[in-house]
N, C-alpha and C positions, 0 to 999 in steps of 0.2 A: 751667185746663186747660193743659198745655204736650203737646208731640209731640215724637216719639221715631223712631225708626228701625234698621232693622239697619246700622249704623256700618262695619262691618267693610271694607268695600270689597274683600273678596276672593272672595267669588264671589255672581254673581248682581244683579239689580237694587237698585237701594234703596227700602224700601216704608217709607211712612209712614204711620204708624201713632201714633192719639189717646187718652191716658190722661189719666183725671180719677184725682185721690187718692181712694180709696175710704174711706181710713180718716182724720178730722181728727184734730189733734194731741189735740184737748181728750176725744176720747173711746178715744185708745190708752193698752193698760194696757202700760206698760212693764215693763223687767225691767233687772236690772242688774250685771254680772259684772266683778269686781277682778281683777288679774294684776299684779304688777309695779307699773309703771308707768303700765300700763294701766288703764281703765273703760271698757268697751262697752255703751252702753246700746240693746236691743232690742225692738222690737214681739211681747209675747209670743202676739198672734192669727196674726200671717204671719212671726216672725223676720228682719223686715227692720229693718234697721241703721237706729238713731234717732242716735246721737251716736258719736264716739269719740274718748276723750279720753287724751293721755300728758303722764305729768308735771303734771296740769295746765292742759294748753293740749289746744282743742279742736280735733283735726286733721279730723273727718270730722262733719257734719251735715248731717240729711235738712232740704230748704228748707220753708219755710212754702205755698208755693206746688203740692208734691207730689213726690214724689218716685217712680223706678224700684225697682223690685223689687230686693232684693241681690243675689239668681240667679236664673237664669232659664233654658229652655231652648226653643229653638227645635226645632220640629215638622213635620209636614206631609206629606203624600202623593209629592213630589217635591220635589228642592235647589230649584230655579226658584221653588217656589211655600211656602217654608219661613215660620213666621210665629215671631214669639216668644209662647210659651204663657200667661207671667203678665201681661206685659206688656198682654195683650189685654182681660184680667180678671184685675185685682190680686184679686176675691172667689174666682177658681178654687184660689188657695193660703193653706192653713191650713196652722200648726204644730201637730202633734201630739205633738213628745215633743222635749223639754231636757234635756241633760246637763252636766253643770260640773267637771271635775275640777281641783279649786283645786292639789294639787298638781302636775300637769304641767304645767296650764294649756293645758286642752283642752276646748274648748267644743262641743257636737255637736247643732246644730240639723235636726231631722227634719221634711220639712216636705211634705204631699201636694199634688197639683195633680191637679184634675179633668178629664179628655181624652173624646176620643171613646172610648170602647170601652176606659175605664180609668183607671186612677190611674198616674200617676209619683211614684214616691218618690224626696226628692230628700233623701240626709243630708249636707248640708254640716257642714266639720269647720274650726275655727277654733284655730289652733294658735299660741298666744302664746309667744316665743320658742324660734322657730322656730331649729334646729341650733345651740343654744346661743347665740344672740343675743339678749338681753331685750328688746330695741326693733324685733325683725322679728315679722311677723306672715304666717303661712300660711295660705290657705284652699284646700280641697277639697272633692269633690263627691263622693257613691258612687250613683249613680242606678240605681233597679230600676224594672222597668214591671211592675205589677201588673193585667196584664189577661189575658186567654183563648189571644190572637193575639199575633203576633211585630207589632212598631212599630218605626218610624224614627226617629232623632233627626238632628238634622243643626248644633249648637253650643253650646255649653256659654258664662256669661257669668257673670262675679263683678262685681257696679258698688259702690264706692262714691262718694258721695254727699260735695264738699266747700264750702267756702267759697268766694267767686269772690274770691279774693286772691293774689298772689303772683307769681312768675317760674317761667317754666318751661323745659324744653330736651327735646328728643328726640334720645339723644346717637347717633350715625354715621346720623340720617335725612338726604337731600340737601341740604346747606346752602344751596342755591339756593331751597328750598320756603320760601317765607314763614311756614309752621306750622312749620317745625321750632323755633322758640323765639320766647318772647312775653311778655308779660304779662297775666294771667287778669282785672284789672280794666278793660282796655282789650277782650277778646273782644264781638264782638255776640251777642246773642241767636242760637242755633241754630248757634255756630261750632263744627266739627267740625275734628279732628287726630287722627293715627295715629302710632303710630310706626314705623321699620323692619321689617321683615318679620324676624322670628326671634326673640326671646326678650321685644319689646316693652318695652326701657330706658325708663323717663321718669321725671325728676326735676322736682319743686316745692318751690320755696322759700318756704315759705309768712310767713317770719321771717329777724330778721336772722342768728340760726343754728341755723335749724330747717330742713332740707332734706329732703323724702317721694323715698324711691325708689320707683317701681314695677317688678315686674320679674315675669316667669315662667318656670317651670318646664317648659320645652317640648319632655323629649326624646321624647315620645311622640308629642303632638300639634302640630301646627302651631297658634303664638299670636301675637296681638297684644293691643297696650293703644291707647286710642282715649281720647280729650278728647273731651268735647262740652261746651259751656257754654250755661245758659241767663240768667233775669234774675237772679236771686239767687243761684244756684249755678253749679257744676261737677259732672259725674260722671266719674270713671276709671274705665273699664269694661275688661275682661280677657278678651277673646272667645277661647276653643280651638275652633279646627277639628276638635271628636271627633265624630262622623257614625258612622250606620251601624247595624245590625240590636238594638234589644234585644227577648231571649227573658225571655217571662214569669216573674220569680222568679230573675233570671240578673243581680244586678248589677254593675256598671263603674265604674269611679275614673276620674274625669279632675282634673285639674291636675297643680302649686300653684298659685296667683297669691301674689307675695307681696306686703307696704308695711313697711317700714322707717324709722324714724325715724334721719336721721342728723343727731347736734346740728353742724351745721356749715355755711355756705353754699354752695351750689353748685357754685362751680367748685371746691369742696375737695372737696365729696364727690363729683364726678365722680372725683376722681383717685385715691379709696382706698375707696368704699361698694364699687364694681362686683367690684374684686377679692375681696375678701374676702367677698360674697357667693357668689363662681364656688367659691373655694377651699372653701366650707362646702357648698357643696349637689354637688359631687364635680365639675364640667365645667371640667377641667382638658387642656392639653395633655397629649399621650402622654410620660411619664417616659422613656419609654427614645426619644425621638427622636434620630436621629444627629444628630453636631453638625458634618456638611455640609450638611444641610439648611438652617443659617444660611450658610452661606458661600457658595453655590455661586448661580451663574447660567445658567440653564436658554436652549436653545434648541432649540426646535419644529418640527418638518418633518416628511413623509411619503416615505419612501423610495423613493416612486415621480416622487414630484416634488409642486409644489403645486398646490393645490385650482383654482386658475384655470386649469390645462391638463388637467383634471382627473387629476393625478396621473401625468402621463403624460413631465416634463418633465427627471425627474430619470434617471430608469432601472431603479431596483430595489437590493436589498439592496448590493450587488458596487458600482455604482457611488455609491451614497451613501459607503461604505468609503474608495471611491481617491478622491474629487473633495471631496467635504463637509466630512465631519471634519477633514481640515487646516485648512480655512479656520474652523471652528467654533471650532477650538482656536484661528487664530491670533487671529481676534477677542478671545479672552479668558473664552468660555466655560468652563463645566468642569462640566454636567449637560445631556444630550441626553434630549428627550419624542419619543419619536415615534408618529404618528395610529398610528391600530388597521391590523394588516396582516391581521389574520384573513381568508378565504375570508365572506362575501360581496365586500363592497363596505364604504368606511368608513363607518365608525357606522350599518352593517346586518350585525349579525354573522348567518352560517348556520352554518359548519362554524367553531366556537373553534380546534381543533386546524388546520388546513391553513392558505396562506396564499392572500393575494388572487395571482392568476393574473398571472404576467408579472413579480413581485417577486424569484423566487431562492429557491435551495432554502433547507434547513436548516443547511447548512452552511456557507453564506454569510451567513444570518443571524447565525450562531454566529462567524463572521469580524470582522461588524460590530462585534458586541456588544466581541470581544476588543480589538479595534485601540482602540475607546472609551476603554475600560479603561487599555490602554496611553498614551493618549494623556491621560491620567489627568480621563478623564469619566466622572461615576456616567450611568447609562442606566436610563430610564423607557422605559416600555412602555403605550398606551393600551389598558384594555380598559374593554367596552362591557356590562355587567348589564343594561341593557334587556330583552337577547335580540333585536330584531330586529322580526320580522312573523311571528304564530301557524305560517304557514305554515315558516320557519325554525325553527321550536318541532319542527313535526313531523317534518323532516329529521332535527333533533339527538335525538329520542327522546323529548322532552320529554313533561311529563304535562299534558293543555288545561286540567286547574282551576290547573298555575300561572298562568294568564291573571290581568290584573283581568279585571273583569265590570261595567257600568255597572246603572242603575237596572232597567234594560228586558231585562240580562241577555244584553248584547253587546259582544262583547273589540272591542279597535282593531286596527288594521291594520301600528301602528307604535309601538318604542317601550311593548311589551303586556307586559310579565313583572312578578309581585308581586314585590317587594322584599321583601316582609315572611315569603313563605312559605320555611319551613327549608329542606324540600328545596330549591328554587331558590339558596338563598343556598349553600347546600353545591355544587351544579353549579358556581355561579362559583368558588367559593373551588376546587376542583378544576382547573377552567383556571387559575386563579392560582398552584397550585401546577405544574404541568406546567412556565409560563415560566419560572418564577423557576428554577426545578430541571433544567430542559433546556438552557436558554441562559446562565442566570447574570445574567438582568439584576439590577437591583437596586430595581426596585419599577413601581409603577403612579402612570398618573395616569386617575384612575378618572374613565370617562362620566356625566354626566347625575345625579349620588348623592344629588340631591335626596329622592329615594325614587320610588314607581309613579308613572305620569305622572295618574292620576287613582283614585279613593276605591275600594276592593274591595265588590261587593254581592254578594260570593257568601257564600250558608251553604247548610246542609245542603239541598239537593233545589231548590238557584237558583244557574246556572240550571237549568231545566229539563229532564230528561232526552233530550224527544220536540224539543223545540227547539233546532234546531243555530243557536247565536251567530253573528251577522254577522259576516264574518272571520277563521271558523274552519273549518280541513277537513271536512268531514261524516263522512269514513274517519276521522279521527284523534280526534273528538271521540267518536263512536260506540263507536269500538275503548276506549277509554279508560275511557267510565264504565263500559259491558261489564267492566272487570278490577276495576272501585270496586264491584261489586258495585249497577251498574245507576243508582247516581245520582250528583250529584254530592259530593264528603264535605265536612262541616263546616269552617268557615274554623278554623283552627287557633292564631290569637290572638281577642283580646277583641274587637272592633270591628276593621272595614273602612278607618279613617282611620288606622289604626296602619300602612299600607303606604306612607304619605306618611313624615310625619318618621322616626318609629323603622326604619320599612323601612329608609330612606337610613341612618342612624347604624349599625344593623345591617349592612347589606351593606358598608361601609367596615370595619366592624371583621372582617368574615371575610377580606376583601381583603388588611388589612394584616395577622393572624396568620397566612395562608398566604406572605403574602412573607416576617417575619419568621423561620416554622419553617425557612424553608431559604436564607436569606440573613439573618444577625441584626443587621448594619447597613445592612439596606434600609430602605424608606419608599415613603409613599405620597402624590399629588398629589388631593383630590378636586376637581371641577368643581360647584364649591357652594358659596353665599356665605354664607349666616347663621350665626348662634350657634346653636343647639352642636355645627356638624358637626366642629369642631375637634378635638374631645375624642375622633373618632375618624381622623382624618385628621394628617398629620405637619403640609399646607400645603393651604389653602381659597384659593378665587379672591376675586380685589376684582373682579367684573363692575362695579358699578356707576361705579369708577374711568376704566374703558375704555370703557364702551357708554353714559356717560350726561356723567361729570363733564367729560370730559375733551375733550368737543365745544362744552362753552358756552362757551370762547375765545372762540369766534366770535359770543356774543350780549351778553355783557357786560365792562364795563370790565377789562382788564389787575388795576387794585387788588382790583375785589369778585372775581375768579377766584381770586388766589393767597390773602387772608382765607380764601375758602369753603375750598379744598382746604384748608390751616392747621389750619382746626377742624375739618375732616372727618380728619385725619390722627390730630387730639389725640384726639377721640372715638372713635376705632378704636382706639386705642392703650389708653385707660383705661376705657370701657364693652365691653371683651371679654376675653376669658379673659388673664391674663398671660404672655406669651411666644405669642403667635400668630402665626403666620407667614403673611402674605397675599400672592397672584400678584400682581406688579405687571405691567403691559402697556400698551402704548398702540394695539396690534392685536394678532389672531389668526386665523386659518382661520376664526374666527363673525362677522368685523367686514369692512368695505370697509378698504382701507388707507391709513391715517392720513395719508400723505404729500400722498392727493387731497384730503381734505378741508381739511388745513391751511398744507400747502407743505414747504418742506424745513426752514429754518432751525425752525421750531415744531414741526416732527416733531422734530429732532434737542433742544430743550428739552425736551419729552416723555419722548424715552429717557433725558437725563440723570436729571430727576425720577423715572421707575420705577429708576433705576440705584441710584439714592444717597440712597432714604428708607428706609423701614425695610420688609421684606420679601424675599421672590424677586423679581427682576428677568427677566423673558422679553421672546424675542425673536421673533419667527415670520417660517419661511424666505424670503429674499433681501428682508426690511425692511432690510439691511447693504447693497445696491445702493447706491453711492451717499455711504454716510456709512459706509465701513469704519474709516478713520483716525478718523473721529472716535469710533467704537463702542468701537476696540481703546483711545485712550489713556480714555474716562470708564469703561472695564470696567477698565484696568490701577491705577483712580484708586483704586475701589471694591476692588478683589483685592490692594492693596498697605494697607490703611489696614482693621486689625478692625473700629473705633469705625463703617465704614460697613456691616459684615455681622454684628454680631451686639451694638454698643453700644446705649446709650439714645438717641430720638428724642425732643426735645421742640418743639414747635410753637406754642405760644402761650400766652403771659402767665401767671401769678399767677389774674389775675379771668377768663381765657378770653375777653379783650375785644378784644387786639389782637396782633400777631405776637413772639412773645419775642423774635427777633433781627430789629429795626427797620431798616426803610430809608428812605430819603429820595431819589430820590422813592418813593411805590408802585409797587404790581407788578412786583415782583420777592420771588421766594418764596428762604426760607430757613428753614432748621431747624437745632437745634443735637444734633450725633452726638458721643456720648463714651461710654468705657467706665470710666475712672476719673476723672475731671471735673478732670484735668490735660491730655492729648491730647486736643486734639478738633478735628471736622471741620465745616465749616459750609458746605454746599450752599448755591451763589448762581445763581437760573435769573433770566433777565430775561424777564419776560414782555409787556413794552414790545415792538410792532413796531418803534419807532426806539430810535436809540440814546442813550443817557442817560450820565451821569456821576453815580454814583453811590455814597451816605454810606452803608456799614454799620456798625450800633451792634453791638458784642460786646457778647452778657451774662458780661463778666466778674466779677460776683458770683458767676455760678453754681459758678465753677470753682474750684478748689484751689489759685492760685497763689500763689507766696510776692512779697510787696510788694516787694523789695527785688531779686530776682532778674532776669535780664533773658529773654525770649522773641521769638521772629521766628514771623511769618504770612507762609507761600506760597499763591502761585496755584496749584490741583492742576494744571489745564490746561496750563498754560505752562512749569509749574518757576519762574517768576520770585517771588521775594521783595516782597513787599511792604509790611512794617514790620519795626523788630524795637524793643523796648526793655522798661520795667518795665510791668505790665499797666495803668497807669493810663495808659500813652503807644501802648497798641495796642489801646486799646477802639474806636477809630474806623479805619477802612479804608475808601478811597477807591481805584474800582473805575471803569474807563472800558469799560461795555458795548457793544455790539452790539444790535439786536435778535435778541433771542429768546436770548440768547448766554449760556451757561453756563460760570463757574467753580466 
């Protein structure tokens, strides 16, 4: 007997739950299907995964000891109290119907499972070279509920089943997390791992150059991939967040999940599987991004002042104008975000059109905007797609089913608009057009675009007509369905959990073609961290950089901080779409400010490091208090030097073991920035509280220079010179820091 559990850790308790193998090896009749490279061998009673073997070598087997269902789907009366269905009784699921199409190399296992009040059909689809790849593998799910009554689902799970061998990585998870990388022979019994939140990267090396990608397909559903080990084995399991109403005879596709064999060790295929998976399955950056969006350096304020006076400190449109933007520009800026001015209050929109009271009219906004312009700064503008509070819904006209709706068939209070519904998304993109086309700015940086703040349970006649929702007008909801012809109408996509991910991916892409139609080198900022909001957004937030990484100074060693950021930079770099552009920060209006928790000299290594690694660098209003000199000349370092705004980053080693540009002593972070791997720039932060003397090793292999030529290394900081001859005589530089001191 081994034990199981919903793994997921994204919503709800963790229930543990006891599976005996139902079926022993010696009495399953298998089956067995060629492709390629490929043989998968299957349990022809349940279509659960017995072996899988490429080339040869056997990547996937079910243990001696019993194994998990290949899919499965989680059920139940309410999320709280959700159970997985096969997993409870491997006997409730038989396969009924097999298909093999040797030529595509598509397998389609049909397999029922017996419910309360019904069967679920679950046709999983096994797609061997997948987008032209002979060593990728696809699977997906088309599930129909074959009963009388409407049923809930609440997740969807692909597991296979491996070997407990090899190395593993979960690449851009917290390098501080002990799971994020390990070895699968050293795991105890019942060790559990996740990987980051959004498309669920994980690589196994199972061989000296046999490396498993895991990866999925997430623009609809929100996914992860989850490790669990037990005595003999491994399972990688693929959980999507697809929840939500199925009607009798009405079914739903949720995935891919895919597995990939790449013949290469890991840190190689970190650095070339990720891309060329993004490039094949279409989540790419936007082709037509402007190319300031790699240049430019953004800074943040609200035209009334900041959030600590609550907005009350600066004065309004007019004087943001005469007072700010000088000083914006003389910093070295050259792209202004500014909070939401809209009529309510920020990030409570009521009226989109009007502004917040005490700001200035339109024509001083329109002043703002210009003198920006002239002062030659692109200008963002916050808006808020939330919508607000129901009650704001009613003000603006709105229709109450664009609410979500929870289980019980009651909207929130805050924070309430589907993402996923047309009409709404058309509302926004309408205010998007009005700014762009009224004032001229040049784009958004879009609120909250994760998608709805929670799952839609509306359908046809839920909620209830006679029941007015907690938190909604009784006049505005009554008036409403009164015009729907007295109920509420059907949700208008496939499932209620499509208002999470694809909501978000959707509302950014109507966002950024109303900025585009009337400004065609605009752009857009979303407030969103994972893979794939990229594909619809110009530039995604690094939150986790700012609200997580960048406070552990203070709990561990100076060396393990600047390692962890290193590999968190490489893995951001090569497990995400290529050419992404991430907020760099060290505060904002969501955070306390960095200066109290850390002091001054480590605040200001902080702004160096978002200045001069690879992404946007922001700044949020009067963080310059204080360290203006120092802001203007490391922004003048960054605005005078491409190789630091829009060259390559790299961050660590060959094997992904240790810093590619070495120092002596530790901690002290470096990277190497270059755009033709002749110039290049090589960021030095000391993250030492005292002050060191310190050895930097140049990788001059990596670069292009000729032997015989000679070359000089300056300090950006100072202007001063610090070597010059043939590269074999300027691989070492000797640097006498500071704490916390950045060249």
């Amino acid at each position: 007997m081994i034990k199981s559990g919903d793994v997921d850790g994204v919503v709800g308790a963790l229930i543990i739950l006891a599976i005996t193998c139902a079926v022993c090896f010696a009495v399953q009749e298998a089956q067995t299907v060629q492709w390629g490279s490929w043989r998968l061998t299957f349990d022809s009673q349940t279509g659960d995964l017995l072996s899988l073997v490429w080339n040869g070598q056997t990547i996937a087997q079910a243990p001696p000891s019993g194994s998990l269902a290949s899919l499965d789907i989680a059920v139940g009366e309410r999320l709280e109290k959700r159970r997985w269905l096969i997993e409870r009784s491997l006997s409730r699921s038989r396969l009924v119907e097999r298909h093999f199409e040797a030529r595509s190399g598509l397998l389609t296992l049909t397999r029922e499972v017996s419910a309360n009040g019904g069967r679920w059909q679950l046709q999983e689809q096994v797609q061997f070279g997948a987008f032209g790849n002979p060593n990728r593998i696809a699977r997906s799910v088309r599930l129909t509920w074959l009963g009388s009554q409407p049923a809930k689902f609440y997740r969807i799970r692909f597991i296979l089943p491996l070997p407990k061998k090899g190395t593993f990585l979960f690449p851009t998870k917290d390098p501080f997390d002990a799971t994020h990388s390990g070895d699968l022979a050293l795991c105890p019994q019942n060790y559990r791992a996740s990987s980051a939140w959004g498309v669920g990267q994980f690589l196994l090396q199972q061989s000296k150059d046999l490396t498993l990608l895991f990866i999925n397909d997430a623009r609809r559903d929100p996914a992860v991939t989850h490790l669990w080990a037990v005595d003999d084995a491994v399972f990688v399991i693929h959980e999507f967040v697809a929840m939500g109403w199925a009607e009798p005879n009405e079914p739903q596709t949720v995935g891919s999940a895919f597995l990939e064999v790449v013949p290469e060790p890991l840190p190689k295929a970190l650095r070339t599987a990720f891309w060329q998976w993004y490039d094949d399955v279409g989540i790419k950056v936007p082709a037509d991004r402007p190319k300031w969006v790699n240049e430019v350096a953004l800074y943040s304020f609200h035209p009334g002042g900041t959030i600590g006076s609550n907005f009350l400190d600066l004065g309004g449109f007019a004087m943001a104008k005469r007072h700010l933007l000088p000083i914006i520009r003389w910093l070295g800026f050259s792209a202004i975000w500014l909070l939401p001015i809209e009529d309510r209050g920020v990030y409570n929109p009521r009226d989109y059109y009007r502004f917040q009271e005490g700001l200035g009219t339109e024509e001083e906004y329109r002043q703002l905007v210009d003198e920006a312009h002239r002062l030659g700064m692109k200008v963002w503008q916050d808006i808020v797609p939330h919508g607000g509070t129901p009650e704001h819904g009613k003000v603006r006209g709105n229709k109450p089913w664009w609410l979500v709706f929870d289980e019980d068939g009651n909207a929130l209070n805050y924070w309430c608009f589907d993402f996923r519904e047309p009409d709404w998304q058309r509302y926004i993109g309408q205010v998007a057009e009005h700014y762009v086309k009224t004032f001229g700015i040049d784009g958004f940086r879009v609120d909250a675009v994760g998608g709805s703040r929670m799952m839609n349970w509306r359908r046809k006649g839920f909620p209830p007509a006679e029941k007015v929702p907690d938190n909604v007008p009784a006049e505005w909801w009554q008036k409403g369905l009164a015009e729907a012809g007295g109920q509420v109408p059907m949700l208008p996509y496939e499932r209620g959990s499509l208002t999470l991910r694809e909501g978000g991916l959707q509302m950014l892409r109507v966002i950024r073609q109303a900025t585009k139609r009337f400004n065609p080198d605009g752009a857009i900022l979303g407030e969103v961290e994972p893979v794939p909001y990229m594909q619809e957004a110009d530039v995604i937030y690094d939150f986790t950089l700012c609200h997580r990484h960048l406070m552990r100074l203070r709990e561990v060693s100076p060396a393990e901080f600047v390692f962890a950021l290193q590999r968190y930079f490489e893995e951001q770099r090569f497990a995400e779409p290529k050419g992404t552009v991430r907020l760099r920060y060290a505060e904002s209006h969501d955070s306390l400010r960095a200066q109290y928790w850390l002091g001054v000299s480590a605040v200001r290594a902080f702004m160096a490091l978002t200045f001069w690694v690879e992404g946007m660098p922001m700044l949020y209003h009067e963080a310059e208090i204080g360290h203006g000199v120092f802001i203007q000349r490391a922004l003048s370092i960054r605005n005078a030097l491409p190789e630091l705004q829009t060259g390559d980053a790299l961050y660590t080693d060959a094997d992904h073991s240790s810093p590619l540009v070495k120092t002596n002593p530790d901690g002290i972070f470096t990277c190497l920035r270059t755009k033709d791997y002749v110039r290049a720039s090589v960021p030095v932060i000391n993250f030492n509280p005292n002050p060191v003397t310190a050895i930097i090793h140049l990788p001059i292999e990596l670069l292009k220079l000729k032997e015989n030529d000679r070359y000089a290394i300056w300090e950006g900081m100072t202007g001063a010179k610090l070597v010059e001859g043939k590269p074999k005589e300027i691989a070492k530089v000797k640097l006498t820091l500071s704490g916390y001191q950045s060249a």
